[in-house]
C-alpha positions as a Python dict, from the first residue, in 0.01 Angstrom:
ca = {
    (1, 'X'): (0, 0, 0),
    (2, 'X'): (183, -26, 347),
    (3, 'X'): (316, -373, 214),
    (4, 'X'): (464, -233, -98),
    (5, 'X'): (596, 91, 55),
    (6, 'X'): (776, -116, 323),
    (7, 'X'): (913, -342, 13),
    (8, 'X'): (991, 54, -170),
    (9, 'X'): (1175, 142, 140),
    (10, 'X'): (1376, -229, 206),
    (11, 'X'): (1492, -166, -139),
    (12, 'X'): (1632, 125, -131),
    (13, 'X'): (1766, 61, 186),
    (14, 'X'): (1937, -244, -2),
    (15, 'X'): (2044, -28, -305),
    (16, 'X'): (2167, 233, -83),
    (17, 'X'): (2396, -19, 168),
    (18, 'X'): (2485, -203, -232),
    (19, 'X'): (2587, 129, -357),
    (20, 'X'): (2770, 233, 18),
    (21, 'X'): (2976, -131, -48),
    (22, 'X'): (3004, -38, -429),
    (23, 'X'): (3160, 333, -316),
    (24, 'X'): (3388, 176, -38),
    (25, 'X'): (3531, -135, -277),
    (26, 'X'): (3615, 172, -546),
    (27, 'X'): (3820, 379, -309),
    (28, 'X'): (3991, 55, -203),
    (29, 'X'): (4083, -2, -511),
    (30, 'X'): (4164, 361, -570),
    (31, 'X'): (4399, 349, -256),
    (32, 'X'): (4539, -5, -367),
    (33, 'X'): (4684, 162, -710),
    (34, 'X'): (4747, 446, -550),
    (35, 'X'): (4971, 249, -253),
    (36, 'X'): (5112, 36, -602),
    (37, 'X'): (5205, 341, -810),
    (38, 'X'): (5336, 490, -507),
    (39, 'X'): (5596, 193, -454),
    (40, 'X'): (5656, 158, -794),
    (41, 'X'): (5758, 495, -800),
    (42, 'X'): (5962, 472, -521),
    (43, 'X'): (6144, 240, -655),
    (44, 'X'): (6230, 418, -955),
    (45, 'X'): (6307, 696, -777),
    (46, 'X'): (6537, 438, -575),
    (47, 'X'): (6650, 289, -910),
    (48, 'X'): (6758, 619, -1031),
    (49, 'X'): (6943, 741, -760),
    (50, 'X'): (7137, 435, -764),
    (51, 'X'): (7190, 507, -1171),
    (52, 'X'): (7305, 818, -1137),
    (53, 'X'): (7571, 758, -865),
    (54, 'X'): (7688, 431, -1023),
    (55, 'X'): (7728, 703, -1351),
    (56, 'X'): (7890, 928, -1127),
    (57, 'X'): (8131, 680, -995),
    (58, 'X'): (8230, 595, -1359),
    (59, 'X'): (8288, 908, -1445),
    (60, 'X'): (8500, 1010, -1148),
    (61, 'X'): (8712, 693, -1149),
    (62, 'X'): (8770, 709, -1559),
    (63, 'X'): (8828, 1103, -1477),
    (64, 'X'): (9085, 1045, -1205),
    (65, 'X'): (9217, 688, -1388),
    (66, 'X'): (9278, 1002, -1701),
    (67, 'X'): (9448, 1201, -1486),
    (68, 'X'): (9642, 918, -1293),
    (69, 'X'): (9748, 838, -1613),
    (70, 'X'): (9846, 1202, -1779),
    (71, 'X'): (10029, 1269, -1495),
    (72, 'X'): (10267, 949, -1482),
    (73, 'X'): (10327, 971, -1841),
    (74, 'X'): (10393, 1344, -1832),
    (75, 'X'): (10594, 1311, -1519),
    (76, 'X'): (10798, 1086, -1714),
    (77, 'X'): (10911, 1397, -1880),
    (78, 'X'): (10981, 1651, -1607),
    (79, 'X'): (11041, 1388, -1281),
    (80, 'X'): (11342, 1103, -1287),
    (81, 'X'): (11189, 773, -1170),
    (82, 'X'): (11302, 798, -812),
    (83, 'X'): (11089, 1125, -815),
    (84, 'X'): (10759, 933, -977),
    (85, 'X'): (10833, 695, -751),
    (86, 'X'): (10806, 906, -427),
    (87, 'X'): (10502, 1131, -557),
    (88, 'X'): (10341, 830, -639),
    (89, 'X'): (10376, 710, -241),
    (90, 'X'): (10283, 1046, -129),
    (91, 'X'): (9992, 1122, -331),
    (92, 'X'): (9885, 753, -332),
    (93, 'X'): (9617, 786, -580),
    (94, 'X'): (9837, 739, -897),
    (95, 'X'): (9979, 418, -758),
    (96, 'X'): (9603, 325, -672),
    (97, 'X'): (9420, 389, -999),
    (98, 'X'): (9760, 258, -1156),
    (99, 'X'): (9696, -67, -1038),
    (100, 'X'): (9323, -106, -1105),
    (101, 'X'): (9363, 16, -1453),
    (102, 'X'): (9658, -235, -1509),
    (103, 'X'): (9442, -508, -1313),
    (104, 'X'): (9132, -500, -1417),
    (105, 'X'): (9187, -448, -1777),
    (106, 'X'): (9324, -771, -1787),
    (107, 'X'): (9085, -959, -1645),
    (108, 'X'): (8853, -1182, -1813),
    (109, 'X'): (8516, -999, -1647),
    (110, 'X'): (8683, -636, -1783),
    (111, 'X'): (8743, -782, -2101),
    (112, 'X'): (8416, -926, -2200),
    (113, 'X'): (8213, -592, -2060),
    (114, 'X'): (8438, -422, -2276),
    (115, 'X'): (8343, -607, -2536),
    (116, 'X'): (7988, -521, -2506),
    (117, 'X'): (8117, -153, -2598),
    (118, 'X'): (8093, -208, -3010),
    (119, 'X'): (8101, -433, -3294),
    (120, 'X'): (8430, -420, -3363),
    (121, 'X'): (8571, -479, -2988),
    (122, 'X'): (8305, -821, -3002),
    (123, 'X'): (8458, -852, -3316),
    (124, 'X'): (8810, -888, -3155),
    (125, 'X'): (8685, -1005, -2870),
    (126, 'X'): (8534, -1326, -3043),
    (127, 'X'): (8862, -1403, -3284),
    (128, 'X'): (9115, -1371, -3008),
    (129, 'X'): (8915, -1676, -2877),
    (130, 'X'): (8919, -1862, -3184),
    (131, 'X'): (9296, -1810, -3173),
    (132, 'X'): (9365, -1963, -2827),
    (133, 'X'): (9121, -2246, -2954),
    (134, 'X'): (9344, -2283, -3264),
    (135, 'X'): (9687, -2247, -3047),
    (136, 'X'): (9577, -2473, -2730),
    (137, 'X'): (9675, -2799, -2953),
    (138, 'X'): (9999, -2699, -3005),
    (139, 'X'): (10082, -2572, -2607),
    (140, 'X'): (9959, -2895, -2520),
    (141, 'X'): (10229, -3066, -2714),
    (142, 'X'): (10503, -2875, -2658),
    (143, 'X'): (10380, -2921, -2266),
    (144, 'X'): (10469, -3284, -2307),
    (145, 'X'): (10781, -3395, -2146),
    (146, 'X'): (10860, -3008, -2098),
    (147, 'X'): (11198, -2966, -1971),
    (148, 'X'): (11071, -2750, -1670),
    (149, 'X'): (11349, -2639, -1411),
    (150, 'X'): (11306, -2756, -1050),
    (151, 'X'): (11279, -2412, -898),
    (152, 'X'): (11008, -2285, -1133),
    (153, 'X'): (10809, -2606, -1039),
    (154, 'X'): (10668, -2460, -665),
    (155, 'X'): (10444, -2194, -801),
    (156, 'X'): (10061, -2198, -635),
    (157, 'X'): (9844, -2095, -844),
    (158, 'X'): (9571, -1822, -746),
    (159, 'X'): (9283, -1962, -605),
    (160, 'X'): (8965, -1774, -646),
    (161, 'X'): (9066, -1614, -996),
    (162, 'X'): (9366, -1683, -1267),
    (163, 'X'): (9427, -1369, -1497),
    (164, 'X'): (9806, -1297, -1610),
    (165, 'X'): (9915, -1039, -1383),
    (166, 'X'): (9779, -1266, -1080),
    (167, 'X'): (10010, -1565, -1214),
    (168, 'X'): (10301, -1317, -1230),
    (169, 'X'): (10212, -1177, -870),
    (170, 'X'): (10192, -1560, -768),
    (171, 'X'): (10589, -1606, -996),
    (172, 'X'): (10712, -1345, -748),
    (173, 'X'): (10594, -1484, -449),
    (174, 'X'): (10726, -1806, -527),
    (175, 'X'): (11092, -1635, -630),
    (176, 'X'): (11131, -1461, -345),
    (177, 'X'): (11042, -1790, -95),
    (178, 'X'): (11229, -1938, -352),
    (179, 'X'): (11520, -1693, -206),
    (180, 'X'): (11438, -1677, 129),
    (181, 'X'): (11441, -2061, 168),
    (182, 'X'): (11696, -2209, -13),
    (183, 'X'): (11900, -1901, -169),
    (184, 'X'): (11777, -1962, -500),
    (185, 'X'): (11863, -1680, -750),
    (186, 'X'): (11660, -1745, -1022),
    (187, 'X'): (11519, -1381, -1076),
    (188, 'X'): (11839, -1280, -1182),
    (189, 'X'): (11755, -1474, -1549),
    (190, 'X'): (11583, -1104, -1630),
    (191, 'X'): (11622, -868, -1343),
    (192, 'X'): (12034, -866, -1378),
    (193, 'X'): (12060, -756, -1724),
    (194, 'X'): (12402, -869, -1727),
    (195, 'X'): (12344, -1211, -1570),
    (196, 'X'): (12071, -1256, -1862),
    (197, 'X'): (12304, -1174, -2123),
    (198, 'X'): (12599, -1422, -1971),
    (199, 'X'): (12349, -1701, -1968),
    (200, 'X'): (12285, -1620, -2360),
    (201, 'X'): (12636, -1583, -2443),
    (202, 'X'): (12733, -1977, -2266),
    (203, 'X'): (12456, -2120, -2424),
    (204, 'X'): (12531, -2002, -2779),
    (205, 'X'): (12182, -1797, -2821),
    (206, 'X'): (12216, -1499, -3085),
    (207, 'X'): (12225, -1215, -2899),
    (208, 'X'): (12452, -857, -2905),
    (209, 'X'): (12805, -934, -2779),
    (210, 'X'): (12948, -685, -2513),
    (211, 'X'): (13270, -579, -2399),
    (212, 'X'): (13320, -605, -2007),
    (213, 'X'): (13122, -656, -1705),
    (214, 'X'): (13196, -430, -1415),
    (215, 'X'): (13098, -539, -1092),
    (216, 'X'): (13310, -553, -866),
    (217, 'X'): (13339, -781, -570),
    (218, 'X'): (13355, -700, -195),
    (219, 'X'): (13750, -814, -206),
    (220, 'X'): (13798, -625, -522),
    (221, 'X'): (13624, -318, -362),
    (222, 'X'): (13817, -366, -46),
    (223, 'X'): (14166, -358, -283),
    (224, 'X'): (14077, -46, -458),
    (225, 'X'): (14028, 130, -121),
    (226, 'X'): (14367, -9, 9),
    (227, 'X'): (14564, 120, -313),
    (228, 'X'): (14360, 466, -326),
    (229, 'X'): (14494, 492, 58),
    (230, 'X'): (14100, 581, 196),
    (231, 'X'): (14064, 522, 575),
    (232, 'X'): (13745, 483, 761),
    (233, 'X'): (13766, 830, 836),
    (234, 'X'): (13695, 935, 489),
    (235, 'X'): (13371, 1098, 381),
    (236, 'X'): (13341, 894, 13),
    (237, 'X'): (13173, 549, 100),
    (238, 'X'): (13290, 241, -38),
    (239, 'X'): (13021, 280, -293),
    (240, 'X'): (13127, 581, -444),
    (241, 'X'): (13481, 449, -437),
    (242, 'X'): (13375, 233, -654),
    (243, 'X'): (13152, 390, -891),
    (244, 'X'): (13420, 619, -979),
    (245, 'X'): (13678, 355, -1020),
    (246, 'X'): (13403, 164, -1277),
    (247, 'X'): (13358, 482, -1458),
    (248, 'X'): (13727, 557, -1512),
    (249, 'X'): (13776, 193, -1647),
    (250, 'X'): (13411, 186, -1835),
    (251, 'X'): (13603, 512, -2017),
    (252, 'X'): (13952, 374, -2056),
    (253, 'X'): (13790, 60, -2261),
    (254, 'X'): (13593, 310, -2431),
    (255, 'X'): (13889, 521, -2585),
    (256, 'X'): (14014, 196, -2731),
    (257, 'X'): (13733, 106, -2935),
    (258, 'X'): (13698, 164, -3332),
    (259, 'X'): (13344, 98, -3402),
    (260, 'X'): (13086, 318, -3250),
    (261, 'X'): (12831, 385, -3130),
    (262, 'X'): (12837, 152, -2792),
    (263, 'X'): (12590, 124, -2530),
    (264, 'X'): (12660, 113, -2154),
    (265, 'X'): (12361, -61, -2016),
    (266, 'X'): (12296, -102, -1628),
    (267, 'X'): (12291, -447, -1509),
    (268, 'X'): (12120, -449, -1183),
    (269, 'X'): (11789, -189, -1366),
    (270, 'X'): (11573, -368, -1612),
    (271, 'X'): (11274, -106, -1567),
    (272, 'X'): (11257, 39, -1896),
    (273, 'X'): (11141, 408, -1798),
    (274, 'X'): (11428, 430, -1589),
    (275, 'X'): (11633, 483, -1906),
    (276, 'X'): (11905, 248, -1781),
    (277, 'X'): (12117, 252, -2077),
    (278, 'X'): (12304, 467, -2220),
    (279, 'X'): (12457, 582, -2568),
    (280, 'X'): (12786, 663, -2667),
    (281, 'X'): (12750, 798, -2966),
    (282, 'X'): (13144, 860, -3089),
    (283, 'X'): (13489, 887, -2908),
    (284, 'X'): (13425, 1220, -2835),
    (285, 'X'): (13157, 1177, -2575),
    (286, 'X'): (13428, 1003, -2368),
    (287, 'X'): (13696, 1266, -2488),
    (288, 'X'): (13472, 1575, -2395),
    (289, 'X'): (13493, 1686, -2063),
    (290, 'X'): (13197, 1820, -2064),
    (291, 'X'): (13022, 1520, -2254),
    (292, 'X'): (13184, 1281, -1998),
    (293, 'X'): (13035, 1449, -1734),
    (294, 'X'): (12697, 1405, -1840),
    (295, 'X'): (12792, 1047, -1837),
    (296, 'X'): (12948, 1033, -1489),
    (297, 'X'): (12635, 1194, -1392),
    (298, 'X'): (12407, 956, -1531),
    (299, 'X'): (12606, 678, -1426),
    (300, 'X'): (12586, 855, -1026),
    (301, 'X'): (12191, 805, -1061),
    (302, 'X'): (12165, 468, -1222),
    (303, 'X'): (12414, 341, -938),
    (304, 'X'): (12168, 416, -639),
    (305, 'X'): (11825, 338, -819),
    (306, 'X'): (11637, 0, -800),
    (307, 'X'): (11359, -109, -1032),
    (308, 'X'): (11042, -46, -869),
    (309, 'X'): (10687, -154, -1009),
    (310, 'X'): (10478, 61, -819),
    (311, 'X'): (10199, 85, -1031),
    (312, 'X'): (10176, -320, -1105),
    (313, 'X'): (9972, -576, -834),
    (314, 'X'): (10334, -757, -826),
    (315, 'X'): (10531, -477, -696),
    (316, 'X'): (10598, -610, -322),
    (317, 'X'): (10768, -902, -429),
    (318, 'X'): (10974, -829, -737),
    (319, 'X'): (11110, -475, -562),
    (320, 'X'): (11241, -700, -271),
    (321, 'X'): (11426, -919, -513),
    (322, 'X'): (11548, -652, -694),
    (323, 'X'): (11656, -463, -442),
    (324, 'X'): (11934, -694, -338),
    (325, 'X'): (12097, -701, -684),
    (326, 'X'): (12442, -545, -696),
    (327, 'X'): (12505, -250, -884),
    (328, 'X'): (12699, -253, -1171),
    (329, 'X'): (12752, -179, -1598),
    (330, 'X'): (12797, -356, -1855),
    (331, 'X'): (13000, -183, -2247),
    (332, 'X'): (12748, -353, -2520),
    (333, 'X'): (12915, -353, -2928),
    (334, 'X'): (12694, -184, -3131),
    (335, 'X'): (12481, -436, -3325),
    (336, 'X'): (12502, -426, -3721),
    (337, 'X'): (12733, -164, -3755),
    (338, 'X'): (12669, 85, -4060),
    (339, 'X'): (12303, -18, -4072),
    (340, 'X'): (12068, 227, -4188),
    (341, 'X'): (11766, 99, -4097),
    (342, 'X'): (11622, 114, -3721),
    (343, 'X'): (11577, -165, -3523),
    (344, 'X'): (11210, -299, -3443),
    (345, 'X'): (11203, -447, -3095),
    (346, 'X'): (10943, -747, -3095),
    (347, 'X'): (10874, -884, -2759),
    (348, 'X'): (10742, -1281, -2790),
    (349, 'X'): (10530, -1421, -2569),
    (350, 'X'): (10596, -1801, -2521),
    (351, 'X'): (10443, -2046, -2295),
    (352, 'X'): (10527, -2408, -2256),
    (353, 'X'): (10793, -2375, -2504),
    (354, 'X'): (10546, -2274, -2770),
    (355, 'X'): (10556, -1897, -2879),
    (356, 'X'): (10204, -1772, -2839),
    (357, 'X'): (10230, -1429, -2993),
    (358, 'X'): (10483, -1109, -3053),
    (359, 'X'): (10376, -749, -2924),
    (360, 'X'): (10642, -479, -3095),
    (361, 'X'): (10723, -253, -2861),
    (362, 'X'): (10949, -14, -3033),
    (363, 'X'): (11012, 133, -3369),
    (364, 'X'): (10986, 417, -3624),
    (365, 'X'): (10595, 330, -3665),
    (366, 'X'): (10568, 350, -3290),
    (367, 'X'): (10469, 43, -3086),
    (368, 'X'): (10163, -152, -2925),
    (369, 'X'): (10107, -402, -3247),
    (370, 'X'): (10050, -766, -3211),
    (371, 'X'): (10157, -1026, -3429),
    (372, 'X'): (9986, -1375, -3470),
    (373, 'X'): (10124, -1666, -3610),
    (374, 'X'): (9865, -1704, -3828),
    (375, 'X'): (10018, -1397, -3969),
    (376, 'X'): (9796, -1130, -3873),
    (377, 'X'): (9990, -752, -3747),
    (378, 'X'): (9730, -540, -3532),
    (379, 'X'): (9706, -221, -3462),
    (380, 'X'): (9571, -62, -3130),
    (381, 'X'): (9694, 316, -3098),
    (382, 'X'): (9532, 485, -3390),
    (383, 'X'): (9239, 681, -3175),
    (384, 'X'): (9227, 722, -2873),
    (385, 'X'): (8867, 553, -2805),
    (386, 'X'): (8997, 253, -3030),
    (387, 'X'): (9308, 212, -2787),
    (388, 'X'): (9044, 229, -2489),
    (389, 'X'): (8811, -7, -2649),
    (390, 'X'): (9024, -257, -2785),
    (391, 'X'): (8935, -195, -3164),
    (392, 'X'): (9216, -333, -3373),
    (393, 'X'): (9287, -247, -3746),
    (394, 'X'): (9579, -383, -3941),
    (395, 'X'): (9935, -260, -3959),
    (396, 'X'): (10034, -210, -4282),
    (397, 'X'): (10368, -52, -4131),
    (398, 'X'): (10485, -355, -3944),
    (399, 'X'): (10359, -634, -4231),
    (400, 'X'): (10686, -610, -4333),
    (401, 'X'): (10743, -848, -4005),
    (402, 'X'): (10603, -1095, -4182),
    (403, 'X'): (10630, -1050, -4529),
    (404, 'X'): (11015, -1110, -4512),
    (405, 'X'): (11009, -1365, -4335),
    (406, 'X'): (11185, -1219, -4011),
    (407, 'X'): (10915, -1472, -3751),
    (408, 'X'): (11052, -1845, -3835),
    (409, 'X'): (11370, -1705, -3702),
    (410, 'X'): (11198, -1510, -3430),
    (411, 'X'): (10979, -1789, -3301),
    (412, 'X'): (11236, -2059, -3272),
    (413, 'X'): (11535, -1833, -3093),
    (414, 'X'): (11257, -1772, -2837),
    (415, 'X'): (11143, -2111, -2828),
    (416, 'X'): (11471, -2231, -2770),
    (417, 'X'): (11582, -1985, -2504),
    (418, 'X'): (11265, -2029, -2308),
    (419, 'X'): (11343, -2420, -2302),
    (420, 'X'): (11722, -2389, -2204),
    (421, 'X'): (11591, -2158, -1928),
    (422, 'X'): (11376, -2439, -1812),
    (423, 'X'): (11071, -2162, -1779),
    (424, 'X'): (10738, -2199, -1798),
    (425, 'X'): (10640, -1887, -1941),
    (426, 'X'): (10897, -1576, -2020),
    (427, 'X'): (10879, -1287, -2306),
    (428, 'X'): (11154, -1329, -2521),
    (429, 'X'): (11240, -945, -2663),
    (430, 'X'): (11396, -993, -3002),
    (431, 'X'): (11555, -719, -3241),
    (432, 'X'): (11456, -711, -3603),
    (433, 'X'): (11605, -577, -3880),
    (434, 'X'): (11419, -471, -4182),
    (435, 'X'): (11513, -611, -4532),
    (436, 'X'): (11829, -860, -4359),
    (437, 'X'): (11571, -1141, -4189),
    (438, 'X'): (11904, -1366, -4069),
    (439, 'X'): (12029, -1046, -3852),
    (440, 'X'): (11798, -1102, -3552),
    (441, 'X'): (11925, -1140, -3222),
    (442, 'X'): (11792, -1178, -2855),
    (443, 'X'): (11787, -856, -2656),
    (444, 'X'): (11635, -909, -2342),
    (445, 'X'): (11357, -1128, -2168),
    (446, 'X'): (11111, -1036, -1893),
    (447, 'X'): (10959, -1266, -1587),
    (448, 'X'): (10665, -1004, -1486),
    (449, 'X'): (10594, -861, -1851),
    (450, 'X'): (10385, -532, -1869),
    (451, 'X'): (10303, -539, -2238),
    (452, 'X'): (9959, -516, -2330),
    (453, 'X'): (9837, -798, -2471),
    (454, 'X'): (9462, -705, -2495),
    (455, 'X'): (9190, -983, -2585),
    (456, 'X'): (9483, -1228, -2522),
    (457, 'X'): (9563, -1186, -2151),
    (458, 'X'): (9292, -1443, -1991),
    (459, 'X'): (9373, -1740, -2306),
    (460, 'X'): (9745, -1688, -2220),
    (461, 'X'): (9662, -1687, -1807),
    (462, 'X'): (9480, -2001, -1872),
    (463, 'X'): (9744, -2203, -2072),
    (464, 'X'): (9990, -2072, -1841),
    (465, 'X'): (9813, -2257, -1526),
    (466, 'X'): (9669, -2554, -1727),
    (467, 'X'): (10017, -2672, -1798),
    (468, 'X'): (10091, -2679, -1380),
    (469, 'X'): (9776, -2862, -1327),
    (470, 'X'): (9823, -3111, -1564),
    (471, 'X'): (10174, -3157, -1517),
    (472, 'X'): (10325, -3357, -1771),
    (473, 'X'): (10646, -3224, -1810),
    (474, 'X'): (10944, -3280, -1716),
    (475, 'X'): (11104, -3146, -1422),
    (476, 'X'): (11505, -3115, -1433),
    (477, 'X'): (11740, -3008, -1144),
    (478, 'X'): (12063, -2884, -1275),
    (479, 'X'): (12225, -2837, -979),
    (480, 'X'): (12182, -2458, -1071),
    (481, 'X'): (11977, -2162, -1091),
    (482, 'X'): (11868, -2115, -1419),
    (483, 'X'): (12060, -1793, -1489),
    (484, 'X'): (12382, -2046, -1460),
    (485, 'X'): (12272, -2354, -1679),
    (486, 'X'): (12551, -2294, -1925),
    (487, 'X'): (12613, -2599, -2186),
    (488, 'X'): (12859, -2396, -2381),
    (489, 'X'): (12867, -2138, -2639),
    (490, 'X'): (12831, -2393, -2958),
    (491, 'X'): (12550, -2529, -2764),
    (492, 'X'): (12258, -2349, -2948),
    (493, 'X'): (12392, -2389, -3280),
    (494, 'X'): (12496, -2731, -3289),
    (495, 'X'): (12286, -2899, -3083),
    (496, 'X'): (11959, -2762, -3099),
    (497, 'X'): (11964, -2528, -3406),
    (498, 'X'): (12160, -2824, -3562),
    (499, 'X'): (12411, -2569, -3758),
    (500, 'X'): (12098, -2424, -3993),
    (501, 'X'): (12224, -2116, -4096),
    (502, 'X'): (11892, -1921, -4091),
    (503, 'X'): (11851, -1962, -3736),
    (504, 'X'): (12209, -1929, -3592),
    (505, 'X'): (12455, -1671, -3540),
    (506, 'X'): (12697, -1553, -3780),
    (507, 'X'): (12976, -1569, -3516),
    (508, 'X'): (12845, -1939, -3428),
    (509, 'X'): (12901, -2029, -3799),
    (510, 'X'): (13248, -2121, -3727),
    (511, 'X'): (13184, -2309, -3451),
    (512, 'X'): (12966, -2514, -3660),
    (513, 'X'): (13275, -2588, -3885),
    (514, 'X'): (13482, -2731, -3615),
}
């Protein structure tokens, strides 16, 4: 009996330390979860937090990017450009957002997450791809033997990353060294208007014809005061001495002419918000006091304003350069006189001698269409959320582009004035004219283009760069900058247009004949 109550009590002693172990290794476990679940839930906690002020960092920077943006275009309406320009300093956050939405849209990381946004961005997203995979061939081909000029040969390319606005950023740094160094002037090809327009003129390029140049000289400015009898002690500068002078001749000329309307354009502004050009409708806006005044007036604040980019990465550079271009105006013939129809502005894109694509920029259907050359016309401005995501939709305004047959025209006058530049990559901005395909003519060109090109900024970036790092063209020293390699004003239409009449002139017909 002792024997088995001792064995009783052993066991239960046993049971009793099992069950003690049994309790403690459950609480353990208990306290393990708990310690788990309690990290776990830290961490969401953590993770949340982190959500909701990446969300709120969104939201403020699209907020104040909305605002940014309603403001500048807005101000556009109420402030002169010199005033954007100097709220945009002060206030610095207009300029800043500015910048980053111009930047960063561009890019090929901003692109792709905003192609994660929908279908029919990835959609767009994906055949802007095949495009550049369809369109690298030809670059290639026209990069062989590429008659590149010397001074556009010393660009370095970005290092970490190669969008399009960081090539043009890296086009202005090497312009102004260019400058700096050796007194090369080759930004003048687009940021003096009326340089540009001489350089198309001596190389036979179709383009509108104009009437005089005034810019004086330092001699001729000098004679003018000597004959006005101004001494030093005078309170008009030199400057406006000679802005009045300009105007009284621009206004002279003007009172001779019998076709109307004409345009006096500024040569040393190329910024088109600045509204650098001007319209004279009829004699009487020269004849009219009152309408001259407004003129005189306009001219005043056109003669002390410089292009300034403020609100693009490439600003420091390209406002230095422009800021030593001398003032001046140039009297542009109206173009197609008696037309009815308004002109479409078409600004092409080409790279390597090869034009890659047209953006229309202007016209009565508005602008911000691109135009492939497999023939497809895009539209990007119908909604608001398809502008922001990229959701294009076709233009049946603008088919017309096509349909007539206005591009073969388009493509090679840009192709040709891109080579005789010697550039590696330049927009070409060519008028249209509906219904009358042959009446197309250069208007301008552009070194640091704004346009928005959309899915096709980083494909365009990339050919742009490939060609300097393969380097197979050609690299030619004229002995000038490229806004004075003149070969003579037959030279487009005989040599390299070879007198076909659908692609030259109608005033270089009769050179053709000679």
């Amino acid at each position: 009996l002792l024997l088995s109550t001792g064995r009783t009590q052993l066991n239960f002693s046993s049971s009793s330390s099992s069950s003690s172990s049994v309790g403690r290794g459950n609480d353990d476990q208990l306290d393990s979860k708990h310690g788990k679940f309690k990290a776990q839930s830290q961490i969401l906690r953590k993770g949340c937090c982190l959500l909701k002020s990446l969300s709120l960092l969104m939201f403020t920077f699209v907020v104040l990017s909305f605002v940014s943006a309603l403001i500048h275009e807005k101000s556009k309406w109420i402030l002169t450009m010199k005033q954007q320009e100097e709220y945009a300093s002060k206030l610095v956050l207009p300029a800043l957002f500015d910048r980053a939405k111009h930047y960063y849209s561009q890019t090929e990381t901003g692109l792709y997450l905003r192609s994660l946004s929908s279908e029919a961005s990835k959609r767009d997203f994906d055949r802007a791809k095949r495009y550049y995979e369809e369109q690298k061939p030809f670059v290639l081909q026209s990069m062989e033997g590429y008659p590149l000029h010397a001074h556009f040969s010393t660009i370095k390319l970005p290092e970490s990353h190669v969008s399009f606005h960081d090539m043009i950023k890296a086009r202005g740094d090497m312009l102004l060294e260019n400058l700096e160094k050796y007194g090369w002037e080759d930004y003048k090809i687009e940021k003096d208007k009326c340089a540009m327009f001489e350089f198309l003129k001596h190389n036979g390029l179709p383009c509108i014809d104009w009437l005089k140049i005034y810019r004086p000289s330092a001699d001729k400015v000098q004679t003018i005061v000597s004959k006005m009898g101004i001494n030093n002690e005078s309170k008009l500068s030199s400057s406006s001495i000679t802005l009045n002078f300009v105007t009284s001749q621009i206004r002279e000329l003007v009172r001779k002419q019998d076709e109307f309307p004409l345009y006096i354009k500024s040569c040393h502004i190329t910024t088109g918000a600045a509204k650098s050009v001007r319209k004279i409708q009829n004699i009487s806006d020269v004849n009219s006091e009152s309408s001259w005044k407004v003129i005189v007036d306009w001219a005043k604040n056109m003669w002390r304003y410089r292009s300034n980019d403020w609100e693009r990465i490439w600003a420091d550079s390209f406002n230095n350069l422009c800021s030593r271009i001398k003032p001046g105006f140039m009297v542009q013939k109206p173009w197609k006189v008696g037309r009815q129809e308004y002109p479409e502005e078409i600004k092409v894109e080409v790279i390597w001698g090869r034009a890659y694509l047209a953006f229309v920029s202007t016209g009565k259907c508005g602008g911000d269409s691109i135009i492939l050359r497999d023939g497809s016309v895009m539209k990007y401005t119908e909604s608001l959320g398809q502008n922001i995501l990229h959701q294009g939709t076709p233009d049946d305004c603008y088919r017309w582009i096509v349909d007539e047959g206005h591009l073969p025209r388009v493509w090679f006058m840009a192709e040709s004035a891109a080579r005789l530049m010697g550039i590696d990559a330049i927009r070409i901005d060519v008028f249209v004219l509906k219904g009358d395909p042959m009446a197309s003519v250069i208007n301008e060109d552009s070194l640091s283009s704004g346009a928005e090109y959309r899915w096709h900024f980083p494909h365009m970036a990339n050919l742009w760069a490939l060609g300097h790092k393969l380097k197979k063209y050609r690299i030619i020293d004229p002995g000038v900058d490229s806004h004075k390699w003149w070969r003579g004003r037959d030279f487009y239409s005989s040599h390299i247009a070879n007198c076909n009449e659908s692609l030259i002139a109608s005033q270089s017909k009769m050179l053709c004949k000679i």
